[in-house]
C-alpha positions as CSV (number, residue, x, y, z in Angstrom):
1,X,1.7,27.8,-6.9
2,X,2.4,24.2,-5.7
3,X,3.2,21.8,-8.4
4,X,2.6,17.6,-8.4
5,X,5.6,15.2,-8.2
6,X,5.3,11.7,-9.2
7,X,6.5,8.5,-7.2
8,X,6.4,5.3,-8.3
9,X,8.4,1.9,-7.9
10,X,10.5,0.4,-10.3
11,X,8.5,-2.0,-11.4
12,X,6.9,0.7,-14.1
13,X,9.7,-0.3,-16.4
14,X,9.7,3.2,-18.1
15,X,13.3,4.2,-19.6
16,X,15.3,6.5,-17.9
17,X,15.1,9.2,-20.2
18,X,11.5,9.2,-19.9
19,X,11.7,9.6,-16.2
20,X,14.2,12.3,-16.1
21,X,12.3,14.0,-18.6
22,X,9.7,14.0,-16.1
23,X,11.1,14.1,-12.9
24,X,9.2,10.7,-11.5
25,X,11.0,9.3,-8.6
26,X,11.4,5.6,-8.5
27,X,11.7,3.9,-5.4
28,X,12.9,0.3,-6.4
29,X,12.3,-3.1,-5.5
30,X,15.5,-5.9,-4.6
31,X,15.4,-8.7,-6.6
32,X,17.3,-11.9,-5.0
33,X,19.2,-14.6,-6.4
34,X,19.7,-16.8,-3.7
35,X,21.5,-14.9,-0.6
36,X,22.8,-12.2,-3.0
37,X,20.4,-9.0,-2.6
38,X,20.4,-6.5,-5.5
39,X,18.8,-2.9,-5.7
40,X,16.8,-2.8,-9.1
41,X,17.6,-0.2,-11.7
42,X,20.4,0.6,-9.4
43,X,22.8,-2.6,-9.1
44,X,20.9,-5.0,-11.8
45,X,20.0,-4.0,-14.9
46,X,17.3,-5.8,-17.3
47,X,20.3,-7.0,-19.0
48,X,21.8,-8.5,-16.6
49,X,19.3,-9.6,-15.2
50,X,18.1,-12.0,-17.5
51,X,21.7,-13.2,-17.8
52,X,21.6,-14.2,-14.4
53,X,18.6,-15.8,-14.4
54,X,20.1,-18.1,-17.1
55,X,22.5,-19.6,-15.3
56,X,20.7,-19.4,-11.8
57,X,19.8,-22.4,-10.3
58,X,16.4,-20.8,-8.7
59,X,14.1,-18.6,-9.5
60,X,14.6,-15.2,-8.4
61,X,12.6,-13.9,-5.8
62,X,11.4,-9.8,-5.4
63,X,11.1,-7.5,-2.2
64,X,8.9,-4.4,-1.6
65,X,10.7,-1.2,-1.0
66,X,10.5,-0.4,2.6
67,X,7.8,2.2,4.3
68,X,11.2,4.2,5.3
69,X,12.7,4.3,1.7
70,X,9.1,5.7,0.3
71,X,9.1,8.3,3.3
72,X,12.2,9.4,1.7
73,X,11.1,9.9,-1.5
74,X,8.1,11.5,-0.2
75,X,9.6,13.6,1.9
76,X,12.3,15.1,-0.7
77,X,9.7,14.9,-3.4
78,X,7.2,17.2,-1.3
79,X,9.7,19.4,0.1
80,X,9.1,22.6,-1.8
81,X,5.5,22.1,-1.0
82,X,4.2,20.1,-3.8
83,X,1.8,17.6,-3.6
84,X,3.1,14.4,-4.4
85,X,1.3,11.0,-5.9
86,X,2.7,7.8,-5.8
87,X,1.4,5.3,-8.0
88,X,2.4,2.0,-7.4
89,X,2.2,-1.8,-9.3
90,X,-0.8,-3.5,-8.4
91,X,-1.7,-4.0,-5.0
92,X,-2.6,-8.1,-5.6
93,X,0.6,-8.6,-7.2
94,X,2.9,-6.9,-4.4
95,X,3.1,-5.4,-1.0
96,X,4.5,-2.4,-2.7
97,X,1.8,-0.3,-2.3
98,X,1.1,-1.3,1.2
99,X,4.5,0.1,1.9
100,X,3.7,3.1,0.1
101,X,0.2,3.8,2.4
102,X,2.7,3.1,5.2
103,X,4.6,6.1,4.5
104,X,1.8,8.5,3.8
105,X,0.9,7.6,7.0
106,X,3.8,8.8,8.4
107,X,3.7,12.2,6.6
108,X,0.4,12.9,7.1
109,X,0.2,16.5,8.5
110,X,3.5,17.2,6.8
111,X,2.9,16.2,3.3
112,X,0.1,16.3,0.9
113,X,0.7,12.4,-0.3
114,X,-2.1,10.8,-2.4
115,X,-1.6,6.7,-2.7
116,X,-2.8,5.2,-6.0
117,X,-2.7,1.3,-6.7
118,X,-2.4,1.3,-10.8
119,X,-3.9,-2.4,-11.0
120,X,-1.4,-3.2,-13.4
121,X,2.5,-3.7,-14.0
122,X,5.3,-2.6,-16.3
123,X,4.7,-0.2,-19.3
124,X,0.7,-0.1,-18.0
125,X,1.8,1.1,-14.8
126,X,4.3,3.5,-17.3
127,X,2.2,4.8,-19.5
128,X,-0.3,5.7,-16.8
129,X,2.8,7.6,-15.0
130,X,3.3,9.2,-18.1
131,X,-0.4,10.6,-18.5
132,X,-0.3,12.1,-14.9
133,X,2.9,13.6,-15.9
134,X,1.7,15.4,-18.9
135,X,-1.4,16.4,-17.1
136,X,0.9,18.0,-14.0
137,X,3.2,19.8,-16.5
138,X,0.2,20.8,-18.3
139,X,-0.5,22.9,-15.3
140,X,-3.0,20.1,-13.3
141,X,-4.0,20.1,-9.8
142,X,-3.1,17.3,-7.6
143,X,-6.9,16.5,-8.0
144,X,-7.0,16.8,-11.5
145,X,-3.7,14.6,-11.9
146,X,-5.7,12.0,-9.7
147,X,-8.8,12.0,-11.9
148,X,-6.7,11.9,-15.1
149,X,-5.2,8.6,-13.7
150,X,-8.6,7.1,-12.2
151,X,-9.9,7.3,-15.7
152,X,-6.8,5.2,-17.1
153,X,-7.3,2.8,-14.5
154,X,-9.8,0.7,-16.2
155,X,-8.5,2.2,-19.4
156,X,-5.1,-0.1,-19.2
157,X,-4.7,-3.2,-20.5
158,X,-2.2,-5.9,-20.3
159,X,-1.9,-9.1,-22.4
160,X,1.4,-11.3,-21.8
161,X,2.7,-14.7,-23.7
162,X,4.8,-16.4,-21.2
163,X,7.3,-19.4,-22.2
164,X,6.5,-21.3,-18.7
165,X,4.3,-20.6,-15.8
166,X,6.8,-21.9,-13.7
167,X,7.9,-19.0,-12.2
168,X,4.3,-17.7,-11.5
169,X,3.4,-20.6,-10.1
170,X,6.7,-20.8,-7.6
171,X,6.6,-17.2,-6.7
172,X,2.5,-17.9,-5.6
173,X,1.2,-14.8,-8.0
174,X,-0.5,-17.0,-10.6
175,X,-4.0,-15.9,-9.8
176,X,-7.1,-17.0,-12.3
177,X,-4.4,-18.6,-14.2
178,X,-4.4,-21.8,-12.0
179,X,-6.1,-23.6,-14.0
180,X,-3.6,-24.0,-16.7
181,X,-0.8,-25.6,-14.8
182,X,-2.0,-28.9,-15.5
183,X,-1.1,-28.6,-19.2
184,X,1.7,-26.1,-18.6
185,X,4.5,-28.0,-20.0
186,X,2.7,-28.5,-23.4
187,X,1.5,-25.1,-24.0
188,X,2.9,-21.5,-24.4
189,X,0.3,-19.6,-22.0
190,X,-1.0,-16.1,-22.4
191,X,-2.2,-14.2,-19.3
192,X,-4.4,-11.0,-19.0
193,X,-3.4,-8.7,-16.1
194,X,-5.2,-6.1,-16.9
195,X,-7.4,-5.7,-14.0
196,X,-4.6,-6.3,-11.6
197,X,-4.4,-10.2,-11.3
198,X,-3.4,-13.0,-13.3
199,X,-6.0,-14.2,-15.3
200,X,-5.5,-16.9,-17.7
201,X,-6.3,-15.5,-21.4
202,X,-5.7,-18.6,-23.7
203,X,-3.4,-21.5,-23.8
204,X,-2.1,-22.5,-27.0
205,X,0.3,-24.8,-28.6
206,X,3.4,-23.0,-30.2
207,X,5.0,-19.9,-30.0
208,X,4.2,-18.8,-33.3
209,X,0.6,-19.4,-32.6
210,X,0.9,-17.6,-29.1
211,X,2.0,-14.3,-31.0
212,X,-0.6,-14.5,-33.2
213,X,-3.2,-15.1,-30.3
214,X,-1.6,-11.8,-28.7
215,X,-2.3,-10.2,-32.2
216,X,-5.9,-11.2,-32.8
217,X,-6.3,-9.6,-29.4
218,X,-5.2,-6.7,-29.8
219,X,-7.6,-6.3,-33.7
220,X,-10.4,-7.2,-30.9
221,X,-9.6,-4.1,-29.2
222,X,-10.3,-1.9,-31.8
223,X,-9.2,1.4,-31.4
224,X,-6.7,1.6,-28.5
225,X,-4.1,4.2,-27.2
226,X,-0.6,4.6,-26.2
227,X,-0.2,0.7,-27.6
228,X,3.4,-0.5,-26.3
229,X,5.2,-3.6,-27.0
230,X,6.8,-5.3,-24.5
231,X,9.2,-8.2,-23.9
232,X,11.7,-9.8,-21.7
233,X,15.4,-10.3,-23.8
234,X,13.3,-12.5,-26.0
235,X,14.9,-13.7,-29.3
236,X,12.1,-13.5,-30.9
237,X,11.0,-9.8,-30.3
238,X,11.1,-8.2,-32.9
239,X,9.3,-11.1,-35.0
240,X,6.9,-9.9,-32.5
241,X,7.1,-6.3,-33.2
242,X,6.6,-7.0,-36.9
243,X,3.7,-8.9,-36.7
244,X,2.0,-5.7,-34.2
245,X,3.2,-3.6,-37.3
246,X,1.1,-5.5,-39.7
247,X,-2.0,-4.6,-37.6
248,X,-0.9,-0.6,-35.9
249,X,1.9,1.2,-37.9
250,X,5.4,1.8,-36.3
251,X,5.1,5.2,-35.6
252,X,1.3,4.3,-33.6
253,X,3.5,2.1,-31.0
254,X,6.4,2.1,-29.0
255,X,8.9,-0.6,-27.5
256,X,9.6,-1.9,-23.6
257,X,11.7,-4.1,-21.7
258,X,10.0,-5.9,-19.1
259,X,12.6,-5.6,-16.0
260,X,13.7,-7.7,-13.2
261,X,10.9,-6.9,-11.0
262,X,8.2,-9.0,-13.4
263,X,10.8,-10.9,-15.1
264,X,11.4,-12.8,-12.1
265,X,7.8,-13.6,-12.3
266,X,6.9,-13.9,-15.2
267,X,9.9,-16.0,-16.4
268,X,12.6,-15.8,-19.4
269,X,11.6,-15.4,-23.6
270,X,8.0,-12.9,-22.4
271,X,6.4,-10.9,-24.6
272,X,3.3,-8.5,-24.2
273,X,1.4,-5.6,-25.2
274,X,-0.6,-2.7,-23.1
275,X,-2.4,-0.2,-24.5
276,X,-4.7,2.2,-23.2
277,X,-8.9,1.4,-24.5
278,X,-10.1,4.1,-26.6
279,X,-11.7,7.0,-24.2
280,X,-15.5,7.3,-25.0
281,X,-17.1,10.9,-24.5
């Protein structure tokens, strides 16, 4: 019986264990620092990332994967006869998943390729990879892998507190969040990407208050699921983490770096939480 493999790019931000465990292939973006090109997850690390981006004089800029390096992953993924999903970041923040449907194109007949845009980024986009996967091992259908990710969909949600919106703003994805630049260098920002673009969630004035803005969201939400914390190599993470704590125990939530793919967008010092809405019968 034919199984279901997992694609996805590296913007998903899940840990390599994880993905092992799992056998998701990642197909990653480059992220450039000037001329100098660098294959995500493969010659840049988070870490070193966000060194380099310390010292850069620039912002960083991101490329899709190629439709030729997703035919690849398709085709080895596929090629004991499993269906294979690819679940991508969100199609209004990238060309990433334009790529993708490129490549399924170019299988068609050959492969059973089903292209997926997540509407969301970093451990959303994870955590949604990481449903599918326990549905296929589970014994799912490619159908039934598709449905279980259709219902996280609108499921997902993504709240980030940025330190400056001038990376947004340079790299052209700042969305619904125009309207802060005005005030941007007297407030610490928080965005909602949870339906796929950048909306602008709150503006407040210190980063103390910012956290606690995140927080008071996330007691709005109630109930939620598969709650992770997330942040970019900022010093002030697990301040962050403590505060989430006070509100979901340890053991409820778990922890994320946000990479080089949405660090170069999202700027140095971010912090975030997704989580998954409670699922109503």
């Amino acid at each position: 019986m034919a199984g279901v493999r997992l694609v996805t790019d590296s913007s998903c931000d899940l840990p390599q264990d994880v993905v092992d465990a799992h056998g998701i292939t990642i197909v990653p973006l480059t992220i450039r620092f000037g001329d100098e090109e660098l294959t995500d997850r493969v010659e840049l690390s988070s870490e070193e990332f966000y060194r380099r981006m310390g010292t850069f004089d620039g912002l960083p800029e991101t490329a899709a994967p190629s439709p030729g390096a997703f035919e690849e992953a398709f085709r080895k993924a596929g090629a004991d006869g499993d269906a294979v999903i690819c679940l991508t970041i969100s199609s209004a923040l990238s060309a990433t998943m334009a790529s993708a449907q490129n490549a399924a194109r170019a299988v068609e007949g050959d492969l059973d390729v089903r292209v997926i845009d997540s509407k969301s980024i970093t451990a959303g986009l994870g955590t949604q990879l990481t449903l599918a996967a326990e549905a296929a091992a589970g014994g799912a259908d490619v159908d039934e892998v598709v449905s279980v990710i259709e219902a996280a969909i609108p499921r997902t949600h993504i709240l980030g507190g940025l330190d400056t919106l001038e990376n947004l703003r340079k790299g052209g994805r700042i969305g619904g969040a125009q309207a802060m630049l005005g005030t941007m260098l007297s407030v610490k920002p928080v965005v909602d990407i949870s339906t796929g673009v950048v909306e602008e969630a709150g503006k407040v004035r210190t980063r103390k208050k910012q956290m606690l803005f995140l927080i008071d969201k996330l007691k709005e939400a109630g109930d939620v699921e598969r709650l992770v914390v997330c942040d970019g190599e900022a010093p002030d993470a697990e301040e962050f983490a403590d505060l989430v704590a006070e509100v979901v125990p340890r053991e409820r939530f778990t922890r994320s770096t946000i990479g080089p793919v949405i660090g170069a967008h999202g700027g140095p010092r971010m912090i975030g939480i997704t989580w998954l809405a409670a699922a109503t019968s």
